[in-house]
N, C-alpha and C positions, 0 to 999 in steps of 0.2 A: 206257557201254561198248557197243561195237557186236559182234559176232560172227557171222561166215557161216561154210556150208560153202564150202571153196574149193576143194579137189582129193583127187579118188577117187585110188586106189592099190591094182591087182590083179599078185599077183607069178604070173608064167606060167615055165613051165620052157622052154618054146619059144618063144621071143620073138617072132620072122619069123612064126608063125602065130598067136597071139593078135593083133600089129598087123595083120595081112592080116584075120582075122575083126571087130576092131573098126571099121577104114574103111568095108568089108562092109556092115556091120549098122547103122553110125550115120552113114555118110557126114561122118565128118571127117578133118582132115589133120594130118597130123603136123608139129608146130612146131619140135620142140627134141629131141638126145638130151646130158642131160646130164652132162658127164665126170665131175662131183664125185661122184658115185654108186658109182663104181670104188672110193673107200672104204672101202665097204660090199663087195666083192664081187660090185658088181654091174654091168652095164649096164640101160638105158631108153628108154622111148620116152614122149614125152609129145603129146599130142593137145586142143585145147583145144575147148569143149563150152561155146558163147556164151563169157561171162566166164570159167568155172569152167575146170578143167581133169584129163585125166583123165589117168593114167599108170599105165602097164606096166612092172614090173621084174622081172629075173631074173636067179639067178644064175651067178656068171661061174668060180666054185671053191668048193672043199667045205666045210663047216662056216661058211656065212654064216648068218644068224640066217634071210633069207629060204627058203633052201634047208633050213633045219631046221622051216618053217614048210610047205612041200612035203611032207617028209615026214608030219608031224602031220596035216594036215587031206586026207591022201589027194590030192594034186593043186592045181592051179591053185584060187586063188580071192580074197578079198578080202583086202587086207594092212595098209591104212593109211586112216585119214581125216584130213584137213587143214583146220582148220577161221581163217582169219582173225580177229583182234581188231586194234581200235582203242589197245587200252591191255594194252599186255604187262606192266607191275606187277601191275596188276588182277588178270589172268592169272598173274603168279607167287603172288600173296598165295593165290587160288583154291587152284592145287593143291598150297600151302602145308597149307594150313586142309584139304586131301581128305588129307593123309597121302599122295598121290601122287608120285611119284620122277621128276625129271627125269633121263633116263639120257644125252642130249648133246641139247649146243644147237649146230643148225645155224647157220652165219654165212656172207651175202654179201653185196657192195656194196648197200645200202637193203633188206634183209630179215633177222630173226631166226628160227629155230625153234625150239620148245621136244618135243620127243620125251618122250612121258610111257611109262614101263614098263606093257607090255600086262597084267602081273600084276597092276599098281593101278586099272585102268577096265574089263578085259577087255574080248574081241573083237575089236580091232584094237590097231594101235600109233595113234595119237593124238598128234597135233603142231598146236599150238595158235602161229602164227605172226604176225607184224606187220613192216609193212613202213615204209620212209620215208612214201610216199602212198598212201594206200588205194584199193584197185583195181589198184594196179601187181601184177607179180608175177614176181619175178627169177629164178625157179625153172625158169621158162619158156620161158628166152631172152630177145633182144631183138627177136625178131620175133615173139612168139607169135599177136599182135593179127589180124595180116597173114594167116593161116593159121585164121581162123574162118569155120566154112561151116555154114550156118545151115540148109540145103532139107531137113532132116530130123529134127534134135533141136535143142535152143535152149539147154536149159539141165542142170543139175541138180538137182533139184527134194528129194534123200532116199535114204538110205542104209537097209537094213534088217541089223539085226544078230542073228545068233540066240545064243541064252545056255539056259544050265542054269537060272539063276532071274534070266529078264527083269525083273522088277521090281529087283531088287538092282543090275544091271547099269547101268538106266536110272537108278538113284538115284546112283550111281557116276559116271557119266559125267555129268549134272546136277549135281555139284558142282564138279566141273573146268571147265565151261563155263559154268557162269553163269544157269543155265536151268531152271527149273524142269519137274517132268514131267507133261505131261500122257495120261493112263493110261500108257501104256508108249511115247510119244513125248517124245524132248526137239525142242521148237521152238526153233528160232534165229532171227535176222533174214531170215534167208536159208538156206530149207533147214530140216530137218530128219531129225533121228535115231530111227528105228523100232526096238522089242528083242519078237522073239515066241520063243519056244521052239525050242530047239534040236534039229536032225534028225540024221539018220546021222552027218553029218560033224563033231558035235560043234559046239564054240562057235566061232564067225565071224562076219565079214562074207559076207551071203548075197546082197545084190543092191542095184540101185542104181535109184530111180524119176526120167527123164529128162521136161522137155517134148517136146512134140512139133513142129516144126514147124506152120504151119496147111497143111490140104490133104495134110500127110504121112499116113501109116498108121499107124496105133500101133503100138508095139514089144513086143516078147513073145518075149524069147530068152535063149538062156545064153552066153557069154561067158568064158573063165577061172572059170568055175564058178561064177559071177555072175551070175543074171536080172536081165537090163534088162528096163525096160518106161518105156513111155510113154504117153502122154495130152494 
């Protein structure tokens, strides 16, 4: 069974200035804004970061789960990680055996989602995906490919997530994915999961660790209330 991270997810209250700040700061372009989100209350912007891909949502009317998520954590900041598998049974049997709740399963042409309740892994919402072929990613658009620009940041390299008791957190979320922890990292195939102690803001997603382009400058900033950084 295979498993990557494959797409960040920070919910901004101000859309048009979060994507003006992210182009800004990571020099990528914008691929896709996807409808099916309206659902949720929301609109998006998605941006993709080499392979992976990062996106911005915010909402669009009152009482959506992201706008109550606004309230709670004081502002803009991290709201989802998306992490790819090869075998979605695997994945179902997992957060069978975690006692974890799937609360909807995404569906579109060659990709499934699995949305696990942020009350069962905390820190973020957690959506453990598969698609028809691995590497594709329908979420994206059909042009997402076309729209990678690489002279700055390359990849996704690692999420940092802050918690009340990091250790619990990371054992939490290593049963859902498959991965055992090492001290307070879950490693994946691709990517990995950081849990350090929680600040003013309480429990979240607090930043996301990018490559660097070669020749680019390393990254050291805040974002949706998300420090990037690079290397």
């Amino acid at each position: 069974m295979r498993i990557r991270l494959r797409q960040i997810v920070m919910v901004a209250a101000d859309l048009e200035a979060a994507e003006a700040a992210v182009v800004d700061a990571l020099g990528v372009d914008l691929c896709y804004r996807d409808p099916g989100v309206a659902t949720f209350g929301l609109r998006n912007a998605l941006f993709p970061v080499g392979d992976k891909l990062l996106e911005i949502v915010s909402p669009t009317e009152p009482g959506t789960t992201a706008g109550r998520f606004l309230e709670r954590r004081g502002g803009d900041g991290g709201y989802m990680v998306i992490v790819e598998t090869d075998d979605l049974d695997d994945a179902r049997r997992r957060i069978d055996a975690a006692g974890a709740r799937i609360v909807f399963e995404a569906a579109d042409e060659g990709v499934v989602g699995l949305h696990l309740h942020p009350a069962d892994v905390g820190g973020a919402i957690v959506s453990i995906d598969a698609t028809d072929t691995w590497g594709e990613w329908p979420w994206a658009g059909p042009t997402w490919r076309d729209h990678v620009r690489t002279d700055r940041v390359t990849d996704v390299l690692g999420v940092t997530v802050e918690a009340d008791d990091p250790d619990a957190m990371a054992a939490r979320w290593s049963a859902v994915l498959g991965r055992p922890v090492d001290g307070r990292r879950v490693v994946l195939d691709e990517g990995e999961i950081e849990f350090v102690p929680a600040g003013d803001r309480g429990e979240g997603v607090a930043g996301f660790r990018l490559a660097a382009a070669d020749g680019a400058e390393p990254l050291d900033t805040v974002i949706c209330g998300c420090r990037f950084t690079s290397a």
